[in-house]
C-alpha positions as CSV (number, residue, x, y, z in Angstrom):
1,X,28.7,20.2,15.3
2,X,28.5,16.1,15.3
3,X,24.9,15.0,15.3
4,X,24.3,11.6,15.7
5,X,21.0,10.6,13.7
6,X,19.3,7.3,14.7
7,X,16.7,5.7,12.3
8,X,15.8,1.9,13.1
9,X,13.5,2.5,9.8
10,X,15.6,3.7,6.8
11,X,12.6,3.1,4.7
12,X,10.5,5.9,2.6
13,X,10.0,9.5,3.7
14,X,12.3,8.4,6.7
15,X,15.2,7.3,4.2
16,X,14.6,10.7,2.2
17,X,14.5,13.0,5.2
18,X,17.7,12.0,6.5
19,X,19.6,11.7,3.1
20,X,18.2,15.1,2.8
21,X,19.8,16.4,5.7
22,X,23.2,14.8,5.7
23,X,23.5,16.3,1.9
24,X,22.3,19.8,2.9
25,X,23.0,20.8,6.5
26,X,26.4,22.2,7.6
27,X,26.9,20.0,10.0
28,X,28.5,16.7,10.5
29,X,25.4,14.4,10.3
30,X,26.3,10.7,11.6
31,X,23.7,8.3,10.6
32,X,22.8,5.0,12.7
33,X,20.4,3.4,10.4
34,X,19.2,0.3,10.1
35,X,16.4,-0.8,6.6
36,X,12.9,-1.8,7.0
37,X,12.3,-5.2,8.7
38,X,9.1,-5.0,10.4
39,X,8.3,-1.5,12.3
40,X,7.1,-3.6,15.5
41,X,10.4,-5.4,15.8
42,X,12.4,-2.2,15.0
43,X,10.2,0.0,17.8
44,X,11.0,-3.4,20.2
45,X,14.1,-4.8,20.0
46,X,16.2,-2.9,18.3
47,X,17.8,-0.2,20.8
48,X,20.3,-2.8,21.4
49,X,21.4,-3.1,17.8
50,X,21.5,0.8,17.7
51,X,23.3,1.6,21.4
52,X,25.6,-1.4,19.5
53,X,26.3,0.4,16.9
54,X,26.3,3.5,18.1
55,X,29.5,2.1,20.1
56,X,31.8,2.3,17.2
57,X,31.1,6.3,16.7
58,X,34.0,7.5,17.9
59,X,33.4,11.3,17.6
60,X,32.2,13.3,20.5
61,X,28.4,14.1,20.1
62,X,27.0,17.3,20.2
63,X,23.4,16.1,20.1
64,X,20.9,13.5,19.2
65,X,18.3,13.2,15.9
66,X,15.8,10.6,16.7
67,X,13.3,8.9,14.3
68,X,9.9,8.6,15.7
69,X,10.6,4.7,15.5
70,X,13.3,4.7,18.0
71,X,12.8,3.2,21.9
72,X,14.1,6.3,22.9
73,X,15.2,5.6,27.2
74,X,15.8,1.8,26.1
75,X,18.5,3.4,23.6
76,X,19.6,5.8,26.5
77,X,20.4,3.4,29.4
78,X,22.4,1.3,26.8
79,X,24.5,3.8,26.1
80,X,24.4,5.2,29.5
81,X,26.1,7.6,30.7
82,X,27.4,8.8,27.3
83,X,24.2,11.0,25.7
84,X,22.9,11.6,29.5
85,X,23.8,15.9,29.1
86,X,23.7,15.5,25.1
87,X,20.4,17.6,23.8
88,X,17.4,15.0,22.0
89,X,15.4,16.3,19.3
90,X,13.0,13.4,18.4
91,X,11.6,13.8,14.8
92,X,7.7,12.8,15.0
93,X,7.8,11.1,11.2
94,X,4.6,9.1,12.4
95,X,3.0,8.1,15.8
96,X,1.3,5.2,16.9
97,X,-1.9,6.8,19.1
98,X,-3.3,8.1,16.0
99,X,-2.0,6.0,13.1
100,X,-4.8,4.2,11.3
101,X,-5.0,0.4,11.8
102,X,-6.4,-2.1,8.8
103,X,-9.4,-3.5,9.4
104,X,-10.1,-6.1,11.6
105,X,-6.5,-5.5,13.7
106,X,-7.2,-3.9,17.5
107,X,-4.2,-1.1,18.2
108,X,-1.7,-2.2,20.4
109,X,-0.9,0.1,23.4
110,X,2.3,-1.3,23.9
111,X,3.8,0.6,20.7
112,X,1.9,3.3,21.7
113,X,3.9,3.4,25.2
114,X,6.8,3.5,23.8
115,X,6.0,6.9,21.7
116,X,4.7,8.1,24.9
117,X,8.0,7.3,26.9
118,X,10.3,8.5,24.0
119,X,8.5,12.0,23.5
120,X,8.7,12.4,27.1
121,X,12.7,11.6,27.6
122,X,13.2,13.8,24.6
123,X,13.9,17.3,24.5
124,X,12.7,19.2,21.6
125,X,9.8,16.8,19.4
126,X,9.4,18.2,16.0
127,X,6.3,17.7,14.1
128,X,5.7,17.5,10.1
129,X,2.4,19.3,10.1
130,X,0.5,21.4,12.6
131,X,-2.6,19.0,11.9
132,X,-0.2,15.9,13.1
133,X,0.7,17.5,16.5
134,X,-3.0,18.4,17.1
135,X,-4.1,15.6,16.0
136,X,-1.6,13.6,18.4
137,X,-2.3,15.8,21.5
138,X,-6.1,15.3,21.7
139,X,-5.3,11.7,21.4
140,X,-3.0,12.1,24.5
141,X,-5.4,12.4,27.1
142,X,-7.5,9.5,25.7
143,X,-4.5,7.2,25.6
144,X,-4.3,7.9,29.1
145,X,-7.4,6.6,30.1
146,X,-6.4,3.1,29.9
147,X,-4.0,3.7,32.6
148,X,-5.1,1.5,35.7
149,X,-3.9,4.7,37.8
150,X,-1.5,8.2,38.0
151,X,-2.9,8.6,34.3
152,X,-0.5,12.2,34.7
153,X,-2.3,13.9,32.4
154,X,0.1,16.8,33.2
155,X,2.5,15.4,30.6
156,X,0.3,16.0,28.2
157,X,1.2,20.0,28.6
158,X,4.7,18.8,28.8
159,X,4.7,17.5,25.8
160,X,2.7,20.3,24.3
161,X,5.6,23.0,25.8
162,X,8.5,20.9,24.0
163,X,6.6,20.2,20.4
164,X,7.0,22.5,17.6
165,X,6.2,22.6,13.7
166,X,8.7,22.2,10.6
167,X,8.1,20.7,7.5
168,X,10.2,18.1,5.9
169,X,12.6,19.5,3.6
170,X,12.1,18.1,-0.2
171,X,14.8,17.3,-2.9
172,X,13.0,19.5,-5.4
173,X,15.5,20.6,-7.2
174,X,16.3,17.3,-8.8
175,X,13.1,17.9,-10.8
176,X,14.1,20.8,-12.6
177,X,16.2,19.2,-15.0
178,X,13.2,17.8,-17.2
179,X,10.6,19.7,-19.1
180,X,7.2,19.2,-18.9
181,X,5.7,17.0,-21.5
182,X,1.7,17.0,-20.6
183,X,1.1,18.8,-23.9
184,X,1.7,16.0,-26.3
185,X,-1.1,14.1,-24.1
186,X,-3.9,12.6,-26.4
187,X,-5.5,12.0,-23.3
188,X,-5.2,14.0,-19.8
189,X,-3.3,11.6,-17.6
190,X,-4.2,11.1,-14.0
191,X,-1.7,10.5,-11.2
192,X,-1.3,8.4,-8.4
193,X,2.0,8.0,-6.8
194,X,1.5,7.1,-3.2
195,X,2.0,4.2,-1.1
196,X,-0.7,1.0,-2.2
197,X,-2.3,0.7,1.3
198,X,-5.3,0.7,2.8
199,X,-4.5,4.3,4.7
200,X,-4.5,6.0,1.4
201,X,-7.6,4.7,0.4
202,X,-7.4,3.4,-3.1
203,X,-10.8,2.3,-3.0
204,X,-12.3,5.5,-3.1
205,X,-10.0,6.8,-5.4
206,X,-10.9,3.8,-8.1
207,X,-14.5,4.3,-7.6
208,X,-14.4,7.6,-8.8
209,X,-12.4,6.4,-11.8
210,X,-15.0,3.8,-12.4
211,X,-18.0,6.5,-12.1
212,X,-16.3,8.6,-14.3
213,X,-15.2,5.9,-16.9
214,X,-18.7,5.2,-17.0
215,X,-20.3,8.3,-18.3
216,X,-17.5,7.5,-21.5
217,X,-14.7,10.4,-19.9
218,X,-11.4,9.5,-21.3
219,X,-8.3,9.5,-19.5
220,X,-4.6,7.7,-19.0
221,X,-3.4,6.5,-15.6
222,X,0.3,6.7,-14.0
223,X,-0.1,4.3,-11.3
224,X,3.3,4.8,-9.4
225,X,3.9,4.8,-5.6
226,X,5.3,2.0,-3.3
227,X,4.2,-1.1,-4.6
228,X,6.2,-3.2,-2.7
229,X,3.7,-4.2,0.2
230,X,0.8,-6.6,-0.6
231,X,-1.5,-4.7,-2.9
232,X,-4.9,-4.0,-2.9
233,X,-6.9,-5.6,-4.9
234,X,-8.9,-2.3,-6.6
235,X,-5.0,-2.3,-8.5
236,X,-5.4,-5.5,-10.0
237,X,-9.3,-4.3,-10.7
238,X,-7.5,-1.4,-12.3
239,X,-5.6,-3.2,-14.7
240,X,-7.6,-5.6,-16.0
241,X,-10.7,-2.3,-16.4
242,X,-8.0,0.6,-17.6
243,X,-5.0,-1.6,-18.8
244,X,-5.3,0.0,-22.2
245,X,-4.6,3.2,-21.1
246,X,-2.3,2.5,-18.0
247,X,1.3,3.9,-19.3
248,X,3.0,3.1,-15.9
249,X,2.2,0.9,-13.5
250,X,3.9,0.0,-10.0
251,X,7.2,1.0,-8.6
252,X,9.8,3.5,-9.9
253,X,13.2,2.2,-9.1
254,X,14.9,5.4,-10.3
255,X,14.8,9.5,-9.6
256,X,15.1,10.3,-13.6
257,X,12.0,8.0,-14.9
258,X,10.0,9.1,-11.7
259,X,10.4,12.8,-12.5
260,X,9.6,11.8,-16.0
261,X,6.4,10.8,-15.3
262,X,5.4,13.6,-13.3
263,X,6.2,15.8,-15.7
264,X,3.9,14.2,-18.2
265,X,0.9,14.3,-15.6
266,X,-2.0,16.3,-15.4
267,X,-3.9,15.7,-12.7
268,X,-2.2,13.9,-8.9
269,X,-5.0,12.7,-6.7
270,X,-4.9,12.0,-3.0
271,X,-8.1,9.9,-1.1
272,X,-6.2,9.8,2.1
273,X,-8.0,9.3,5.0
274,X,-5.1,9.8,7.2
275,X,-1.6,11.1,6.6
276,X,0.6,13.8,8.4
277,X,2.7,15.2,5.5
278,X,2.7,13.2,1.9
279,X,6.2,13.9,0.1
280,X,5.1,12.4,-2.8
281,X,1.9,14.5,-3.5
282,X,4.1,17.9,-2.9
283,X,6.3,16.7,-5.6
284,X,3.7,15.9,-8.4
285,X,2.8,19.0,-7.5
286,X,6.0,21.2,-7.9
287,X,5.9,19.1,-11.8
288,X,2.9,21.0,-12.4
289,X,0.7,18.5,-11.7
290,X,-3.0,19.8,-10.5
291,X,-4.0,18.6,-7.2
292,X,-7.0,17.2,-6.1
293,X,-6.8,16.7,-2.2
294,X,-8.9,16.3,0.7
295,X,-9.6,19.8,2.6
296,X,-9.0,18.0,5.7
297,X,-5.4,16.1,6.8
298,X,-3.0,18.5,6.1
299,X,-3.6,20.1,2.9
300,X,-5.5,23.1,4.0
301,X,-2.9,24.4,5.9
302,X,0.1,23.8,3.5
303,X,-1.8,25.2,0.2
304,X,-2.3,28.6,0.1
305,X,-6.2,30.1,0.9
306,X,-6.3,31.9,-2.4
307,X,-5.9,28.7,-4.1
308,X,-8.3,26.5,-2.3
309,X,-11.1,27.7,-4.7
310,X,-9.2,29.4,-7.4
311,X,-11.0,31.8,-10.2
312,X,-11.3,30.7,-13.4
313,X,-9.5,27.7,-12.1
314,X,-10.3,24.1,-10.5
315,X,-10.6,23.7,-7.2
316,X,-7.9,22.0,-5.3
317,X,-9.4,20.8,-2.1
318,X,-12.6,18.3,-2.6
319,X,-15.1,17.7,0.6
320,X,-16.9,14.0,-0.3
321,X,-16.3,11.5,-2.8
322,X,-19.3,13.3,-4.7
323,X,-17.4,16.0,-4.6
324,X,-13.6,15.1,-6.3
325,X,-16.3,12.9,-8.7
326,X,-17.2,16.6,-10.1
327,X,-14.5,18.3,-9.8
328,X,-12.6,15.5,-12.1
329,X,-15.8,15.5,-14.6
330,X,-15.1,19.2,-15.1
331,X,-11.5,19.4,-15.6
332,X,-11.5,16.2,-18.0
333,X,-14.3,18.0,-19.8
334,X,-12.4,21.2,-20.1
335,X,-15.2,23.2,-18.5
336,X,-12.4,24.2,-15.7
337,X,-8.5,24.3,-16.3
338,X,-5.7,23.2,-14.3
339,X,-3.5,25.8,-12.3
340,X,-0.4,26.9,-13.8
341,X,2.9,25.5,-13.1
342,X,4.0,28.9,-11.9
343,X,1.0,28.9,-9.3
344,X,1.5,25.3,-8.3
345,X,5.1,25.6,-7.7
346,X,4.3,28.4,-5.4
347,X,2.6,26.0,-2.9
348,X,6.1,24.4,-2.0
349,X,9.0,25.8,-3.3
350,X,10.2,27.2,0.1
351,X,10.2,23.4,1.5
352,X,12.9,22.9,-0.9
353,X,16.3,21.8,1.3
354,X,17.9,24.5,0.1
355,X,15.5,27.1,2.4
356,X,14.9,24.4,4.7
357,X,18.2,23.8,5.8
358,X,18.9,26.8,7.6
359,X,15.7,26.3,9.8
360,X,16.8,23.1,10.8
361,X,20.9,24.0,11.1
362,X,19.6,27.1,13.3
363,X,17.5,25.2,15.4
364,X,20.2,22.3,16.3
365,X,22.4,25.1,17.3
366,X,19.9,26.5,19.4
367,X,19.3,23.6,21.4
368,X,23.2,22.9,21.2
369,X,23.5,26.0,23.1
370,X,20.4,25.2,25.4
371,X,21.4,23.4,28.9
372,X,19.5,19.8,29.0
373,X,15.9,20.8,30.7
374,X,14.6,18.7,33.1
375,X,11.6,16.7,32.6
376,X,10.0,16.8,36.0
């Protein structure tokens, strides 16, 4: 089967998830991509770039993989009447009713439109977590309301009827290749390895540092993660209060010294306040990294129960900043313990590509074999 893949944002856990697939699936994966160059141009303009593109593919398609990012109809009447019978499965990496905005910056219902019109031409809308497709369909009805008139709140069923859960597939294997290395730690380390924005809340996460820093705990930092947008100023904070016992800080350019330094971790820390499915967290956490996580996003559904509040063990999922402050007092202390590799690994083996694949492969076929439904 030819699948045509189109990703106007070949940036991050986009980039990943479609390298992912085109290395795993058995099918003939054809990517239209284009790298990051502002995600409001990309959602705006660039369907003619991409129909243009998509020109120059010269095999018969078999059906579509869309990114999230993509003007779906403006990229289907460009390329009209080519992909008007081919199946669409629109992969829902982020959207833009519920994304979090910076402070200060109004949301812009024109981007929003455009997830609405896309997720409505496709045919099958896959989400990354069940709390992001909740989460996006009780924002529906409210995005509606700014609709002068026929608001068609029916489509929010619609929607509902053609959306369906499956995680990202991970590259975890490439980990396995390096031991662990936390026992020769004079210090436990602490992880952070996400993105340096204001949506993962860094603030919170340094504040707790700081308390705990404070009542003489010691620890070293990994400060990893895309660094590569403006920072936040609690990092530069960081390095002039923990500089002395910061062993890596900023970007890692390379899979080898990234997996190196999650193996040398002890303890990976999200403060998200929003996020549908962090990559990044699941992999500290396959290199037997501890987790401390909110119990609210997506975490409580992708961690099992029994580990939520693990005996003999520390806790995984915090409630309140209080909270992760004690939870991290006890486990630098030593009056709880970390889970063991073994346990952790457990929470996200399966999501490795080489189990995922075959969900995703089996459900392209399926719709391959599916006549084109009809919207309305």
């Amino acid at each position: 089967m030819n699948i045509l893949a189109v990703e106007p944002f070949y940036s991050g856990s986009h980039k990943a998830f479609l390298k992912g697939l085109k290395e795993n699936s058995e099918h003939n994966i054809i990517p239209i991509k284009l790298n990051y160059k502002g995600w409001k141009w990309r959602m705006h303009g660039d369907s003619v770039k991409l129909a243009e593109m998509t020109s120059h593919v010269k095999e018969d398609i078999d059906l579509l993989l869309i990114s999230s990012m993509t003007n779906l109809p403006a990229f289907l009447a460009l390329t009209n009447p080519r992909f008007a019978h081919t199946p669409k499965i629109m992969v829902m990496h982020e959207n833009q009713l519920t994304q979090p905005m910076p402070e200060g910056v109004d949301r812009d219902l024109t981007y929003c439109y455009i997830n609405y019109l896309s997720m409505l031409s496709a045919d099958k809308l896959i989400f990354s977590s069940h709390f992001h497709l909740e989460e996006l369909l009780r924002a529906l009805p409210l995005f509606l309301d700014n609709f002068p008139d026929d608001r068609s709140y029916n489509t929010v069923e619609q929607i509902r009827e053609k959306s369906m859960v499956l995680y990202p597939g991970l590259n975890l294997k490439v980990f396995d290749q390096h031991p662990d290395t936390r026992e020769k730690n004079e210090r436990p380390v602490i992880v952070w390895n996400q993105r340096w924005q204001f949506d993962r809340n860094p603030a919170m996460f340094f504040k707790v540092l700081n308390r705990l820093n404070d009542i003489d705990l010691e620890f070293d930092l990994i400060l990893a993660g895309d660094s590569q947008h403006q920072k936040p100023q609690e990092f530069e904070r960081a390095w002039k209060r923990f500089g002395d016992h910061i062993t890596h800080f900023g970007y890692v350019e390379d899979v080898e010294s990234y997996s190196k330094l999650l193996h040398s971790g002890d303890i990976v820390v999200s403060t998200a306040t929003y996020e549908f499915f962090c990559v990044a967290i699941m992999e500290a956490i396959y290199c037997g990294c501890h987790p401390l996580v909110p119990n609210q996003l997506h975490y409580p559904e992708l961690i099992p129960e029994g580990l939520h509040k693990p005996l003999l063990h520390s806790p995984v999922l915090y409630e309140t900043e209080d909270d992760l402050f004690r939870i991290m007092k006890d486990l630098l202390m030593g009056e709880t313990k970390p889970l063991p590799k073994a346990s952790l690994q457990n929470i996200n083996k399966h999501l490795d590509w080489s189990r995922m694949i075959y969900r995703y492969d089996n459900l392209f076929e399926e719709l391959k074999n599916t006549e084109t439904s009809t919207l309305f």
